[in-house]
N, C-alpha and C positions, 0 to 999 in steps of 0.2 A: 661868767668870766669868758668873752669874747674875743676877738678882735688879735689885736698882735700883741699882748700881754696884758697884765691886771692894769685897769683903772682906763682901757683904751678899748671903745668898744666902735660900733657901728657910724655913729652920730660924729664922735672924734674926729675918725679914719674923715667922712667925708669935708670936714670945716680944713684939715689941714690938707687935703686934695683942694678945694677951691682955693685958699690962700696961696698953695703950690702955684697953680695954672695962672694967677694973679701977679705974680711976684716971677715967676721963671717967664711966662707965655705958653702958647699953647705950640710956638715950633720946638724950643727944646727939651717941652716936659716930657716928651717919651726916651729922650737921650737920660735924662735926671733920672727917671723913675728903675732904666736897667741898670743906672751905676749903683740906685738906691739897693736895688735885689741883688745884685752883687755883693756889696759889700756886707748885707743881712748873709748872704751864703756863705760867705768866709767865715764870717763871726759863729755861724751856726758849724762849721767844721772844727773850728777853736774849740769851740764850745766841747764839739762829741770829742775832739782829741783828751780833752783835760780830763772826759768824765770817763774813760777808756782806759786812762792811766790811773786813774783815782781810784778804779773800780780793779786795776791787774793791782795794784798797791794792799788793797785790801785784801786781794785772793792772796797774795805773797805772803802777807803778815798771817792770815789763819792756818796755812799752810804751816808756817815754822810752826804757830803753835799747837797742829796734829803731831806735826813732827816730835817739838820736846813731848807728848803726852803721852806718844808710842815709845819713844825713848824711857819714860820713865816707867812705862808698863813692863817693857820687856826688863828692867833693871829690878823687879818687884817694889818700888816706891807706890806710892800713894793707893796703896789698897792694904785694905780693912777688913779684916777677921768679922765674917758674919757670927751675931749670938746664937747660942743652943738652939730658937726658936725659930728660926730663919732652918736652920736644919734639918731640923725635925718634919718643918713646913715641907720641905724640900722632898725629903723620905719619902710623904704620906703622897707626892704627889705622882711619885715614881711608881710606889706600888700601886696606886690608883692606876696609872695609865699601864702596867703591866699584865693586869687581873683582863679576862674576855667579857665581852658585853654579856650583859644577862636581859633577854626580852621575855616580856610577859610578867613582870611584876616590876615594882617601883620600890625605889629607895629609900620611902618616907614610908616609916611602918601603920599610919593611919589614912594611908592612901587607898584608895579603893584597886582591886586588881585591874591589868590593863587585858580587854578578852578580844580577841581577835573577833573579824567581822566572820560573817556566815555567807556562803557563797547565796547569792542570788541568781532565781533560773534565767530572768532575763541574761546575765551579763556571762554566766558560763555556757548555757548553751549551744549549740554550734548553728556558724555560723552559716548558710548558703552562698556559694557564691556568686557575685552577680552577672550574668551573660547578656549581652548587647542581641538585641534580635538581629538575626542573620539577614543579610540583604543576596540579592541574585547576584551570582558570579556571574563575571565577564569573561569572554573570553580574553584571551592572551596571544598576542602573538610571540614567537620563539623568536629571540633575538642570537643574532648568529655572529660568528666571531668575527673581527674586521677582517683577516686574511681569510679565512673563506668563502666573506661574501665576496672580498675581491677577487677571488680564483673563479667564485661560482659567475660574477658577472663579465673578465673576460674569458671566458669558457661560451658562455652564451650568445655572445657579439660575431659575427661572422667574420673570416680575415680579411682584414684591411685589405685594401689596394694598395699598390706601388702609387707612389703620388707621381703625376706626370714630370715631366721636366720643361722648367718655363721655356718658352720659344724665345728661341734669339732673332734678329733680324740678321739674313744672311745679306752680306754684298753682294750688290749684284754683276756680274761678270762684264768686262769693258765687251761692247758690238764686236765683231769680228770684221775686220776690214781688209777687202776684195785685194789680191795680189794684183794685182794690174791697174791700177787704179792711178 
């Protein structure tokens, strides 16, 4: 079951695309084919709206009926006095799970005993542990704190100079011109 629902499969789909492009043309088959998916889109939101509500419809209705069922629980209705035997069951299961486990023998009196295993030397023995063969050590250099090493490097730099002062171009002074002149 293929295609865009039962009984419409591959083969379908393409006869009524070429009868489409036949009957519409080929300029306003692409205008056709998005009103076509439009309207498949609405109908498919139709669709999930009804089954949303169909679906809150059914939670509502189980809902009331946990409701009357707690209702009639806490009002004691509809429960049933278990027989003797249900009781009894009950008893034997209580002091069964109160009693401490018993290991080393079985419950079934024709059972053989249960004997614990026997240490093995492999698996108690001790064990050595295992050491990586040593390689040569490198040396190291001492890595030194950032403010020390920057104290120890200007400490070692010689003082600076005064940095000169750019040259300006001076004016030069007007000639001096002769009194008498």
């Amino acid at each position: 079951m293929g295609g865009l629902g039962p009984g419409i499969g591959g083969f379908e789909i393409l006869v009524i695309g070429l009868i489409a492009l036949i009957v519409v043309g080929p300029k306003d088959l692409p205008v056709l084919m998005k009103r076509v998916g439009q309207f498949m889109a609405k109908m498919r939101g139709m669709a999930s709206e009804f089954r949303a509500s169909f679906d809150e419809m059914a939670r509502q209705s189980e809902l009331d009926d946990l409701r009357k069922e707690v209702a009639a629980l806490k009002a004691g209705q509809g429960m049933y006095p278990l027989g003797a035997e249900a009781e009894a069951a009950f008893k034997d299961i209580n002091k069964e799970l109160g009693q401490p486990l018993v290991t080393g023998r079985s419950e079934w009196p024709d059972a053989e005993p249960v004997v614990p295993a026997l240490p093995t030397p492999a698996v108690d023995a001790p064990v050595e542990p295992v050491v990586a063969p040593a390689r040569p050590a490198k040396p190291r250099r001492k890595a030194a704190s950032t403010a020390a090493s920057k104290a120890k490097t200007t400490a070692d730099k010689p003082a600076s100079k005064p940095k000169p002062k750019p040259r300006t171009a001076k004016p030069k002074p007007a000639p001096k011109s002769e009194p008498g002149a």
